[in-house]
GUTITI-203916 format. One record per residue (C-alpha): x, y, z; residue number from 1; residue in three letters. Coordinates in nm, 3 decimals. Layout:
BEGIN
((X; Y; Z); NUM; 'ALA')
...
% end
This chain:
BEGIN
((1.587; 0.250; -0.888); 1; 'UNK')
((1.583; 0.542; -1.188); 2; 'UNK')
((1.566; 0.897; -1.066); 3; 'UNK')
((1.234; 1.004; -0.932); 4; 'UNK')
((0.948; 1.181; -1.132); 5; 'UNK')
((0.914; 1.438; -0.863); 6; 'UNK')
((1.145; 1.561; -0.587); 7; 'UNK')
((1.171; 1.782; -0.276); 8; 'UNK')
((1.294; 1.840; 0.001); 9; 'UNK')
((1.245; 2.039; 0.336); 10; 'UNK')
((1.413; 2.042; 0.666); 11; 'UNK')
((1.235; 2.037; 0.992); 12; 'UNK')
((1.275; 2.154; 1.319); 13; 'UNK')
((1.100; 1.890; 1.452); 14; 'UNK')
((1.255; 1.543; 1.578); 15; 'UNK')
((1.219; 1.248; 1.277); 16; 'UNK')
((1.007; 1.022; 1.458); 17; 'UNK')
((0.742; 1.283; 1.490); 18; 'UNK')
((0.797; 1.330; 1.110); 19; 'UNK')
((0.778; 0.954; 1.099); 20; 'UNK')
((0.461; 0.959; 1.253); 21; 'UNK')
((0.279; 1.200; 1.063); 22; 'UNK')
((0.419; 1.079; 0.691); 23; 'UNK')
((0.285; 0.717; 0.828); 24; 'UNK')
((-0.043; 0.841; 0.952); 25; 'UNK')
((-0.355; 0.825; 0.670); 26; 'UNK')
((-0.554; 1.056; 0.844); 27; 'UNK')
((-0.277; 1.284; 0.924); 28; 'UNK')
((-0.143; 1.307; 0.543); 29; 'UNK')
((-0.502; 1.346; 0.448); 30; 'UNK')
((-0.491; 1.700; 0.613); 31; 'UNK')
((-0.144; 1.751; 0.491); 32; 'UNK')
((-0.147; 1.622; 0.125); 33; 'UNK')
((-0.233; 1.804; -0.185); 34; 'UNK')
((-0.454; 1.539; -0.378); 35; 'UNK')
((-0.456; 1.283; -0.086); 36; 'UNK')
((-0.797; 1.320; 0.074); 37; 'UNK')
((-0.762; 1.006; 0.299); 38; 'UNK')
((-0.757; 0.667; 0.320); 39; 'UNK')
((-0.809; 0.315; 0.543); 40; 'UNK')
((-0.632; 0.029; 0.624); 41; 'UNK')
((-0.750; -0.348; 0.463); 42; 'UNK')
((-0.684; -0.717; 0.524); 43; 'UNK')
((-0.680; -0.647; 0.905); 44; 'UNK')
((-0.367; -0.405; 0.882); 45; 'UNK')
((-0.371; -0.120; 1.154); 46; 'UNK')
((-0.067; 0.067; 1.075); 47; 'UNK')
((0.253; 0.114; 0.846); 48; 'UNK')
((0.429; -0.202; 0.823); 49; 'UNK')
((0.578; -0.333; 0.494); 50; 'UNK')
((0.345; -0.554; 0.341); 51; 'UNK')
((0.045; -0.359; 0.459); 52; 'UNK')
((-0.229; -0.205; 0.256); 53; 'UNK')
((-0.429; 0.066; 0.244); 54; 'UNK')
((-0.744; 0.204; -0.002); 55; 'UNK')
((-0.641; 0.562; -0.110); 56; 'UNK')
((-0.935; 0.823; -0.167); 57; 'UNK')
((-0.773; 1.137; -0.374); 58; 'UNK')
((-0.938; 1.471; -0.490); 59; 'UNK')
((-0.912; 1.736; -0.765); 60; 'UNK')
((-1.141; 1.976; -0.784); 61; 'UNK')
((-1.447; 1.761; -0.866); 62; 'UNK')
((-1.271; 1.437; -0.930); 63; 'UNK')
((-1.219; 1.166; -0.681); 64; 'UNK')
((-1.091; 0.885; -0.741); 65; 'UNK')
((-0.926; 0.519; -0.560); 66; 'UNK')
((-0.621; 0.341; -0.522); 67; 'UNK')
((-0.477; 0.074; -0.349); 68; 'UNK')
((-0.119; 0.115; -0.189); 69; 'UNK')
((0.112; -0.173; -0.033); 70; 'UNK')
((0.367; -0.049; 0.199); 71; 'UNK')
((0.704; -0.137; 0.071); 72; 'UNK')
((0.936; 0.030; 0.337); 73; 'UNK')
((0.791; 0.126; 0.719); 74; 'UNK')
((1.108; 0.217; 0.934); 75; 'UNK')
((1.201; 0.510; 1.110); 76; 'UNK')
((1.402; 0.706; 0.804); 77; 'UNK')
((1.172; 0.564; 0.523); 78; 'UNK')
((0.818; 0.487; 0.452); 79; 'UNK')
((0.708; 0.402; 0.100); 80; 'UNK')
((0.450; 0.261; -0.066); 81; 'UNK')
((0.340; 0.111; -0.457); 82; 'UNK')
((-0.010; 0.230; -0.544); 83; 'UNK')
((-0.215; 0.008; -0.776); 84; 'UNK')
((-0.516; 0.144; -0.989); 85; 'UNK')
((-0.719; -0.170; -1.161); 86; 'UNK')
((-0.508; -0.421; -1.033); 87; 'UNK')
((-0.137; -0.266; -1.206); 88; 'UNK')
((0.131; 0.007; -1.049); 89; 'UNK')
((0.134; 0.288; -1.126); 90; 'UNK')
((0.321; 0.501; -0.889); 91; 'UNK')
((0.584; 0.454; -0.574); 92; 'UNK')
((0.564; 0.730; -0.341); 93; 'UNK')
((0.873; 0.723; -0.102); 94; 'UNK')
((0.947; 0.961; 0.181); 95; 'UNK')
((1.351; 0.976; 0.322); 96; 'UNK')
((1.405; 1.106; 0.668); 97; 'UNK')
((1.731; 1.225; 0.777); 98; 'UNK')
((1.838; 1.373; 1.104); 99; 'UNK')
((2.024; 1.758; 1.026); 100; 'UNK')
((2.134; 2.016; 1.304); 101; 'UNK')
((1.807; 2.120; 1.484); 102; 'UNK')
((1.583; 1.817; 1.341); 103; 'UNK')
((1.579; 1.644; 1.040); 104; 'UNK')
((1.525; 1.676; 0.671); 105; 'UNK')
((1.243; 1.528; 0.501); 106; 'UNK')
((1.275; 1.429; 0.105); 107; 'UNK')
((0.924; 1.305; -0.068); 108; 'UNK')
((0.992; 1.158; -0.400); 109; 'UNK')
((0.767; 1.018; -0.663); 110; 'UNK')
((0.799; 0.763; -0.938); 111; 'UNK')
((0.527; 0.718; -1.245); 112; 'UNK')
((0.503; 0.367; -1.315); 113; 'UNK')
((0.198; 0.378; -1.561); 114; 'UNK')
((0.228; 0.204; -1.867); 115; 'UNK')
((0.235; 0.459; -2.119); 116; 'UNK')
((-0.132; 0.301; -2.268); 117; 'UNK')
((-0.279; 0.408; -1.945); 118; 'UNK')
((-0.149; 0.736; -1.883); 119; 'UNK')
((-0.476; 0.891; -2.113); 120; 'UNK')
((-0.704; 0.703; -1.903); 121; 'UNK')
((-0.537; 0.849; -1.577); 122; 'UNK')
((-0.554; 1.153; -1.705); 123; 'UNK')
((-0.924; 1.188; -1.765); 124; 'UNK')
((-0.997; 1.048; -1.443); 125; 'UNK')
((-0.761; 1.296; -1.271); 126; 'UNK')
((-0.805; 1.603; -1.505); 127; 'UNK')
((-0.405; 1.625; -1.512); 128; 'UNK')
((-0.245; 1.568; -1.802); 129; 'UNK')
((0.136; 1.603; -1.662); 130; 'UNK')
((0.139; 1.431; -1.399); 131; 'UNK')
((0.519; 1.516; -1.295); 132; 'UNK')
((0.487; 1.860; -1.287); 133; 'UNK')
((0.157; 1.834; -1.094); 134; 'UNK')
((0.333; 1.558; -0.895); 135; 'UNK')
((0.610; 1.838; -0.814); 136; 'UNK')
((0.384; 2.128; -0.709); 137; 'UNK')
((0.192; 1.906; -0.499); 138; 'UNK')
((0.557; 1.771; -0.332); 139; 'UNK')
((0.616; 2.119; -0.243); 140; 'UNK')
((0.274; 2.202; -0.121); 141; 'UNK')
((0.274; 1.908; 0.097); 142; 'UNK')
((0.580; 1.929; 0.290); 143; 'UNK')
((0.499; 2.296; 0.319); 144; 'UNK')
((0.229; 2.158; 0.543); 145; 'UNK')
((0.439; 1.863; 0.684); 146; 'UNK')
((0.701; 2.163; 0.802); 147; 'UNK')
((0.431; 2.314; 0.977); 148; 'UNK')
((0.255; 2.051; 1.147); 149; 'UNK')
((0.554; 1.899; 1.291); 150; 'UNK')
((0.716; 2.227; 1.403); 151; 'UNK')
((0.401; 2.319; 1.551); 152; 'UNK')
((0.356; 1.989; 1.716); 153; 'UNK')
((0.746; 1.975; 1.847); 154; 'UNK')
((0.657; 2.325; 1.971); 155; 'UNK')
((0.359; 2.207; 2.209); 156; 'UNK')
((0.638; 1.902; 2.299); 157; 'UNK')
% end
């Protein structure tokens, strides 16, 4: 696969299944995400498992829009997933988890598969016009968050 769009990374001192759990969770990435405002599972599917799918809800500012994701990699040091808007890709959204001294380190990564015809119509529906450098703020943002929520978590532990 090419490089990624958007990149970071953060380690954690929390163990990587409880990272696991919380990069897996909808509702938990809802309160940790940046545009990602929540989401459900469909066809029956009641957790991360490769194959499953899940309706997206995102925000910006005033904006909301949908996608539909299918999990393409659900095991304990990746979950990824392909998010479809009208039927066609147009992004992967991976996160890596790898065990460090103290924890682990989590990497979120980002790839924009839009055709390049549907990249204006994404961007009036989102209100962002470069969408890796927005992608790459809200990477940082969000495992800002994911640091804290785990640590906190692995604290209580």
């Amino acid at each position: 696969m090419s490089d990624p769009d958007a990149r970071a990374s953060v380690d954690v001192a929390a163990p990587a299944a409880r990272v696991y759990e919380l990069v897996s969770d909808l509702a938990g990435m809802a309160r940790l995400a940046q545009e990602y405002s929540g989401g459900r599972w469909l066809g029956g599917a009641t957790g991360p498992e490769v194959g499953a799918r899940f309706r997206g809800t995102n925000r910006r500012g005033a904006r909301l829009w949908t996608t539909v994701a299918t999990v393409t990699d659900a095991r304990p040091d990746r979950f990824a997933f392909v998010v479809r808007s009208l039927g066609m890709p147009v992004s992967r959204w991976q996160y890596d988890i790898e065990p460090v001294d103290g924890g682990c380190r989590v990497t979120e990564s980002t790839w924009d598969l839009r055709p390049a015809w549907f990249v204006p119509l994404t961007a009036l529906a989102t209100g962002v016009r470069d969408r890796g450098t927005q992608n790459q703020a809200n990477i940082e943002a969000t495992l800002a968050r994911l640091k804290q929520a785990a640590e906190r978590s692995a604290d209580r532990a």
